[in-house]
N, C-alpha and C positions, 0 to 999 in steps of 0.2 A: 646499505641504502641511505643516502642523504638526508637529512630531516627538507621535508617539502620547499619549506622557502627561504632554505640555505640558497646562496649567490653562488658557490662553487662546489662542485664535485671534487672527489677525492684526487679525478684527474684535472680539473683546473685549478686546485693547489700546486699540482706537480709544476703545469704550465706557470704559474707565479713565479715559484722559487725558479725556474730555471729562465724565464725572462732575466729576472733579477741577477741572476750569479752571474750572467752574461756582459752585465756591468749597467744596464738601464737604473732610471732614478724610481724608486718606488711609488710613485707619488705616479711618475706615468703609466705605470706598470698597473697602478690603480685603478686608473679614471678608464684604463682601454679595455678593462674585465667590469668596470661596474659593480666595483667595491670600495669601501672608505680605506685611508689607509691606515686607518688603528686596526682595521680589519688583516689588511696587508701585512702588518706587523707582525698581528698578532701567528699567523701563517711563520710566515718568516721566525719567529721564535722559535716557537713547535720544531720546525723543522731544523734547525742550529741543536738545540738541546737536545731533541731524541731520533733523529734523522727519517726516515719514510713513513715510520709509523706515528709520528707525531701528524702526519697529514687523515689520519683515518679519523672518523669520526666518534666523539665521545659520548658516552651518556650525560646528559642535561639534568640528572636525578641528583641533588644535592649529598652534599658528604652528610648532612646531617640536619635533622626535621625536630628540633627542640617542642615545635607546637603539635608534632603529630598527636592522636587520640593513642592512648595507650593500650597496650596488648591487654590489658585486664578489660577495659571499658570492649574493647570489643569482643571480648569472648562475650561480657556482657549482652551487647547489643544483637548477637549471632541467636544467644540462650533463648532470648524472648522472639525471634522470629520463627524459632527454631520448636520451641516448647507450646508458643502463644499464637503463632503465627501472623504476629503484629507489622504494622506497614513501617515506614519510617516517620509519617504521621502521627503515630502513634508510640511508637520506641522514643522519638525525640522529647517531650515530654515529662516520658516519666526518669529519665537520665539525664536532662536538662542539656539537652545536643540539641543544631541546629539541623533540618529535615537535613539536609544534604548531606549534613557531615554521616549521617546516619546512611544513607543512602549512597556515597562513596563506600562505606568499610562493608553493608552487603552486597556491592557489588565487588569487594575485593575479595570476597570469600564466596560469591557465587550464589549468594543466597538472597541477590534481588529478583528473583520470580516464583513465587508460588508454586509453579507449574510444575517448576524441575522440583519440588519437594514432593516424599511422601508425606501426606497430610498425619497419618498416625504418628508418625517418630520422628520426621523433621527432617529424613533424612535427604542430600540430593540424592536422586534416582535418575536425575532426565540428562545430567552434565554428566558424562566419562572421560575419561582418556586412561592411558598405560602409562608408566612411570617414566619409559624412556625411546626415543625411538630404535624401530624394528624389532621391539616385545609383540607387534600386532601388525598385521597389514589386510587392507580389505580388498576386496578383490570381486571385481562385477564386470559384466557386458553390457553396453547399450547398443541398441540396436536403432540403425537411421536408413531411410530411404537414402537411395544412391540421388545425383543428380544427375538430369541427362544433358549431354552439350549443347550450351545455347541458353540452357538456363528451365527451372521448373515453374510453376504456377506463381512463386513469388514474384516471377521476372518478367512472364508474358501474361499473366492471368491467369484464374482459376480455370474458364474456359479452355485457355490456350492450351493451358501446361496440360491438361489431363489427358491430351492425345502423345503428350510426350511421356504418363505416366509407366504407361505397359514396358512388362520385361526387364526393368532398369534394373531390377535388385537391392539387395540391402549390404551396408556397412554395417561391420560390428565392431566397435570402440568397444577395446578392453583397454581395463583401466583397474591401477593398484595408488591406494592412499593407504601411506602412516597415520595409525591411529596418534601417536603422540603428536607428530609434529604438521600432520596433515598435507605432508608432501606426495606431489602425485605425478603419477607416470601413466601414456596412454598411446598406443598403438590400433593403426585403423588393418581389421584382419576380412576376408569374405568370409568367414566361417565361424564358430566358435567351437569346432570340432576336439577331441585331445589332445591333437598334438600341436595343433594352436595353441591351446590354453597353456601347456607345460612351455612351449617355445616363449610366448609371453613374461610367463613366469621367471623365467630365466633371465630375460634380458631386463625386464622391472628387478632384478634385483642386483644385475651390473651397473641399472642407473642407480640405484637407492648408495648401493658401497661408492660409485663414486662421487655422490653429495656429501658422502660422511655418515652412511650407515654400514657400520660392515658387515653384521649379521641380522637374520630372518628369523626370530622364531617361530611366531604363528603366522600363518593365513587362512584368514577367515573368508567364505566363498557363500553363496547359495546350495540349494541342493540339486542342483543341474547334472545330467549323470555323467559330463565330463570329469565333474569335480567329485562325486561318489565313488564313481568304479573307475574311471581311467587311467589304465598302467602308468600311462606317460607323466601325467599328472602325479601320479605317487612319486613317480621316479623320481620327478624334480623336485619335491618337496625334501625327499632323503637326501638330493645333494647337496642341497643350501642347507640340511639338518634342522628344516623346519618342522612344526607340524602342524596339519590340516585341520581346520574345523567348520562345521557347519551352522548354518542359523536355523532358527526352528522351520518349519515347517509354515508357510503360508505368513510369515513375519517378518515381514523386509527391514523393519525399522533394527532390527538387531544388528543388519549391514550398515547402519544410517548414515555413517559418515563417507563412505562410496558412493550410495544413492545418493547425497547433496550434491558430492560432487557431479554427479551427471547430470544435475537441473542445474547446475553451475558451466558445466562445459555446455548443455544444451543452450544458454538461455545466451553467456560471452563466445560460442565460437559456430556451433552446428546452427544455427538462428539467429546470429546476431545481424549479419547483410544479407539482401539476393545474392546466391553465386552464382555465377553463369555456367561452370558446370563443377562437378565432382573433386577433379582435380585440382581446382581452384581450392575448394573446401579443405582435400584433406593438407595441402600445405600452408593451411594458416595454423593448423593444430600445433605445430610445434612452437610458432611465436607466442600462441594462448597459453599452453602451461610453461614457457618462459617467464610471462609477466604475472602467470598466478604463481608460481612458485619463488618467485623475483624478489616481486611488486606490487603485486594485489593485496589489498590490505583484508586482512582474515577476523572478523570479528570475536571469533572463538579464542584470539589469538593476541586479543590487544591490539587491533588494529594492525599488526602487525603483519610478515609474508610468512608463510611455510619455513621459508629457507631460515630465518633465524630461530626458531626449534632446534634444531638441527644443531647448529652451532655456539648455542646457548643451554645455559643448566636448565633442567626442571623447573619450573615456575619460575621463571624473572620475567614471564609474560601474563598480568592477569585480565 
C-alpha cells in the first residue's frame, strides 16, 4: 500500500517509466502525472538499477537512529511503570527524559495504558496476540435481520418499515479472524447449523492459505452445540489438522478479537447506509473485507492493514 500522499502508485511508476522508454522528454512525462522531475528521476533510476522491484515501495525507517533512547534507558523507563506504575509525567523526571520521549518507548512496548496492566506484577494482561499467523483463528456468528425489498425502516421510516418487518428472517455472518495478523474472512449463511459451520470452516481456510497462511492450528469458537458435538465440525477440524477450542462459558471477551470484529463489520458494512434490500447488503460485503483487509488502517497494528502481518515478520509493526 502507497504511503497516503505519495503522487504515484506502484502502477503509476510503471505508467512513467514506460511513457518515457517510449522516447517522451521527462520533464513532459512530468508535468502530465503531477510530479517534480527530480521526483521523475528519481523513479527512473530505481528502475534502470534494480528493474520492477525498484518501483515498490520502501520503508522511510532510517538505516540508522544515532539519537535513539537506548535499550538500557528503556528497560529502565518499562521497570518503573511496570514496578511503580508511574505515568510519563512522572518517569520523565526522574530519568531526566522529555514526557514524550518517555511516552513513545511505552507505547513501543505496549505499556502506555494502565488498563492492559495487572496492577500486582505489572504484567500486560489485556494486549495478546500468537507468535505467528494461523497458531489461532477465531471463529463467531453474527446474526442480522434480513432486509426486505424496497428497503427497511431506515429507508421508509420506523412506521413504515415495521409493516415490512414480519417473516423476513435472519442473516448469519460467520466470520473467521487471525489472531496474529487479524485477517478476516466472512461468509453470509441462513443457518448456523453443522454443516454450515464445518462448510465455512473449510473455505476460511482456503481463503487464509491463499493470503499466505498455510496451515490452521487452533480454532477457537463459542460454546454453541455446533461447535461442542458436531461430527461435521470435528471432521473439519481433523482435515486441516487443527484443533478446537472453546471460551469459557458466559465470557465472550476470551473470543474478543472476532467480537470487535463484528462491531467493526456491523458498524462499516451491515449499518453503514439505508439499503434498499438484502441483496444489495450482502454484495457490498466482499468490497468491506477487501478494504479491511487491504486498507483499513488497524490500530492494534500500527496503523497498519491486516494483510501486511501476513507478509511481514513478528513485530516490525508496533
Amino acid at each position: 500500500m502507497s504511503h497516503r500522499n505519495a503522487r504515484l502508485t506502484v502502477h503509476g511508476r510503471r505508467l512513467l517509466v514506460d511513457r518515457v522508454r517510449s522516447g517522451r522528454p521527462v520533464a513532459h512525462v512530468a508535468a502530465e502525472m503531477g510530479i517534480s522531475r527530480p521526483t521523475a528521476h528519481k523513479w527512473l533510476r530505481r528502475w534502470h538499477c534494480e528493474g520492477e522491484s525498484g518501483l515498490i515501495d520502501r520503508s522511510s525507517r532510517p538505516h540508522r537512529t544515532p539519537h535513539r533512547t537506548t535499550a538500557a534507558t528503556e528497560a529502565r523507563i518499562c521497570r518503573l511503570r511496570q514496578d511503580r506504575k508511574l505515568g510519563p509525567a512522572r518517569i520523565g523526571p526522574i530519568l531526566g527524559l522529555p514526557t514524550s520521549t518517555v511516552h513513545r518507548v511505552l507505547t513501543r512496548h505496549r505499556l502506555n495504558r494502565l488498563s492492559w496492566l495487572d496492577r500486582p506484577t505489572g504484567t500486560v494482561i489485556r494486549r495478546y496476540e500468537r507468535d505467528h499467523p494461523g497458531e489461532l483463528i477465531h471463529v463467531d456468528v453474527k446474526k442480522l435481520g434480513r432486509i426486505p425489498d424496497g428497503g427497511g425502516h431506515k429507508v421508509l421510516g420506523r412506521q413504515a418499515g415495521r409493516a415490512t418487518r414480519n417473516n423476513v428472517g435472519f442473516d448469519y455472518v460467520h466470520s473467521a479472524v487471525d489472531d496474529h495478523s487479524r485477517l478476516a474472512y466472512s461468509e453470509i449463511h441462513p443457518d448456523e447449523k453443522v454443516a454450515t459451520c464445518a462448510g465455512f470452516l473449510t473455505r476460511a481456510a482456503a481463503f487464509f492459505h491463499d493470503q499466505g497462511i498455510p496451515r490452521i492450528e487452533r480454532v477457537l469458537t463459542d460454546n454453541a452445540w455446533a461447535y461442542r458435538k458436531g461430527l461435521a465440525w470435528k471432521n473439519a477440524l481433523a482435515d486441516l489438522g487443527a484443533t478446537g477450542k472453546l471460551t469459557r462459558p458466559y465470557r465472550p471477551q476470551t473470543n474478543g478479537k472476532v467480537e470487535r470484529f463484528n462491531r467493526t463489520l456491523a458498524d462499516e458494512w451491515a449499518y453503514l447506509r439505508p439499503y434498499t434490500s438484502n441483496t444489495e447488503r450482502t454484495a457490498a460485503l466482499a468490497d468491506f473485507l477487501h478494504t479491511y483487509n487491504h486498507h483499513r488502517s488497524h490500530t492494534a497494528l500500527g496503523g497498519h492493514p491486516p494483510i501486511t502481518r501476513v507478509n511481514n515478520p513478528a513485530g516490525q509493526y508496533t
